[in-house]
C-alpha positions as CSV (number, residue, x, y, z in Angstrom):
1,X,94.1,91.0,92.7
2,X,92.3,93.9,92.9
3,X,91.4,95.9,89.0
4,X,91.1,99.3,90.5
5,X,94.5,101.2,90.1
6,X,93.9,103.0,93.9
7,X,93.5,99.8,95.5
8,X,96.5,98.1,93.7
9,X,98.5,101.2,94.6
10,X,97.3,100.8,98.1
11,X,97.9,97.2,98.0
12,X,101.6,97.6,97.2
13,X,101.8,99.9,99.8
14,X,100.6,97.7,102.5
15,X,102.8,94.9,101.1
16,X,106.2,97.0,100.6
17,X,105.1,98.6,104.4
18,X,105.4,95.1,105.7
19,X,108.7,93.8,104.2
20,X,110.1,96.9,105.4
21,X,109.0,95.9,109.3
22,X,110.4,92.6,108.4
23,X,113.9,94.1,106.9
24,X,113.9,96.3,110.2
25,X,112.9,93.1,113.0
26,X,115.9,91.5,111.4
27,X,118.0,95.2,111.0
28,X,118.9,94.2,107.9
29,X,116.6,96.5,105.3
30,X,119.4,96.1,102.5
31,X,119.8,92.0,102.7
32,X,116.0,92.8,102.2
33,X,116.0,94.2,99.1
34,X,118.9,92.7,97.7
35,X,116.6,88.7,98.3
36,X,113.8,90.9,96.4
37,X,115.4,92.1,94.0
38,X,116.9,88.4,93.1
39,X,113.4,87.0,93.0
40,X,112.2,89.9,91.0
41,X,114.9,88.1,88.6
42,X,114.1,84.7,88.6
43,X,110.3,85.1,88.8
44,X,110.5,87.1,85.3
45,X,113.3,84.8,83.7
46,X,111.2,81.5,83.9
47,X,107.8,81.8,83.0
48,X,107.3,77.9,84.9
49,X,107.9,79.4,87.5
50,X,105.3,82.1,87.2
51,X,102.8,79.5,86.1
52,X,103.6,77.5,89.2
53,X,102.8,80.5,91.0
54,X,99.8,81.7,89.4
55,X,98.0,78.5,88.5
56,X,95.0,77.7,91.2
57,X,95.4,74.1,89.9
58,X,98.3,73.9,92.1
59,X,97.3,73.4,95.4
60,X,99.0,75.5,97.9
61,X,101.6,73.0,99.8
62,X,103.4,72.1,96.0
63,X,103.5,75.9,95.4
64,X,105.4,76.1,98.8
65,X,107.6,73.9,98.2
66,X,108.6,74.8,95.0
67,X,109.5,78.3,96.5
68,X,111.5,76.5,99.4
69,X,113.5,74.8,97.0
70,X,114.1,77.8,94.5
71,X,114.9,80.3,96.9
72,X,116.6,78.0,99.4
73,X,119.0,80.4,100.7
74,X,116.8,83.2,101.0
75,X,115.5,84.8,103.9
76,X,112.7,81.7,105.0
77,X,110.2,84.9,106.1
78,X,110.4,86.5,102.6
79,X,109.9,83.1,101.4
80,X,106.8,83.0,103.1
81,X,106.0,86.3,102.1
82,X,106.4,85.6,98.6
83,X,103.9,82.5,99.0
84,X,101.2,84.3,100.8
85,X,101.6,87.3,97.4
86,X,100.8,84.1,95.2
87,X,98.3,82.9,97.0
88,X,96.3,86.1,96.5
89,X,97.3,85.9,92.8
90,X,99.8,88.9,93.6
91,X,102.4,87.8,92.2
92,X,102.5,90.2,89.4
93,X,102.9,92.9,91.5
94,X,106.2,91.9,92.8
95,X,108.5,94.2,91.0
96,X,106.5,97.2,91.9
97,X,106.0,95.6,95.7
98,X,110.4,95.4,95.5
99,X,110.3,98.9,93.7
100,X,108.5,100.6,96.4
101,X,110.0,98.8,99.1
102,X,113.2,100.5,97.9
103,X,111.7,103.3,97.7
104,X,110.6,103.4,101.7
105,X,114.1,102.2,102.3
106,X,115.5,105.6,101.0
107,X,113.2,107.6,102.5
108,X,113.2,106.6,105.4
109,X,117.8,106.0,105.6
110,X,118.3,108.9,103.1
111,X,120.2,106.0,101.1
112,X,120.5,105.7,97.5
113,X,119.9,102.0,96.7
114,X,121.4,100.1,93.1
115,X,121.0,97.0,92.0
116,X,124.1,95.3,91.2
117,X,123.8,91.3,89.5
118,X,124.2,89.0,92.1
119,X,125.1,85.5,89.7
120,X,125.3,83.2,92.8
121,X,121.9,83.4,94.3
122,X,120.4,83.6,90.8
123,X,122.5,80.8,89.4
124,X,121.5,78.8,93.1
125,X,118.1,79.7,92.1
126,X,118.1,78.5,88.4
127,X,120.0,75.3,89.3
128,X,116.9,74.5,91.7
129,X,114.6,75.2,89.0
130,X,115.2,72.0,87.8
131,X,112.3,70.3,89.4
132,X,109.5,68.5,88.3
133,X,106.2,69.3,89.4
134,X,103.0,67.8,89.7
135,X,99.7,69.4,88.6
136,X,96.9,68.5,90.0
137,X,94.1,68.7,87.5
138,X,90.8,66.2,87.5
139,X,90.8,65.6,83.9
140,X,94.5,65.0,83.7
141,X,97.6,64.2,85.3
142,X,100.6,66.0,84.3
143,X,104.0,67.1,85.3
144,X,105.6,70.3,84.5
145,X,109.4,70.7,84.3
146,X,111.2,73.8,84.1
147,X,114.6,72.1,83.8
148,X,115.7,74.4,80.8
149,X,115.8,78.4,82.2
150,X,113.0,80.0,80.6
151,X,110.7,77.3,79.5
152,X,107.8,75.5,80.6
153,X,107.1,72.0,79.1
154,X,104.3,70.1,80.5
155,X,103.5,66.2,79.4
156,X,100.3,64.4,79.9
């Protein structure tokens, strides 16, 4: 991730720019932002899951498949998206990427967009947080389980 402020303005620009063309190939901006606005959630509430994301010691095919299973009924290109943000060690921009994504959405429909709690995908969610996952380190071997919402307890 970039440290200049320009260049991580202009990166979340070109990363809100392209989930908008994805909300508009599927003419469905709103479904869009709703998904976003879910992983926003769950990304922030379990800091496993942003360790999964973040952590380089994970390679990239766990990582996938760790988003897979947590946003399972998600839209399988935002999924993607969402990988490919991580992979660049992004994923800290994600609120601001769903934020400005919003944003374009109003411009561009002269809508006003809320966010209103949507329990079902974020229970879904935290209900497939209870995964265990392999780290892959070559001092170690240890799992990481995020079965409890919010925490992160590794065992070597």
């Amino acid at each position: 991730m970039p440290k200049n402020r320009l260049l991580i303005k202009k990166e979340i620009e070109a990363y809100a720019e392209v989930l908008l063309e994805l909300g508009e190939s599927k003419n469905d901006v709103y479904s869009i932002s709703a998904q976003l606005e879910e992983m926003k959630k769950v990304v922030n509430m379990h800091p496993g899951l942003r360790e999964v994301l973040a952590n380089d010691s994970i390679d990239e095919n766990t990582r996938a498949t760790v988003m897979h299973e947590v946003f399972k009924e998600f839209d399988i290109e935002l999924i993607q998206f969402v990988i490919f943000m991580a992979s660049r060690h992004d994923i800290t921009l994600l609120p601001r990427v769903a934020e400005r994504y919003d944003k374009m959405v109003q411009d561009k429909y002269d809508v006003v967009m809320t966010s209103r709690p949507s329990s079902r995908l974020t229970t879904s969610c935290e209900r497939s947080l209870k995964v265990n996952l392999p780290l892959n380190s070559a001092r170690k071997s240890s799992c990481v389980s995020m079965s409890m919402p919010g925490c992160l307890a590794a065992r070597t």
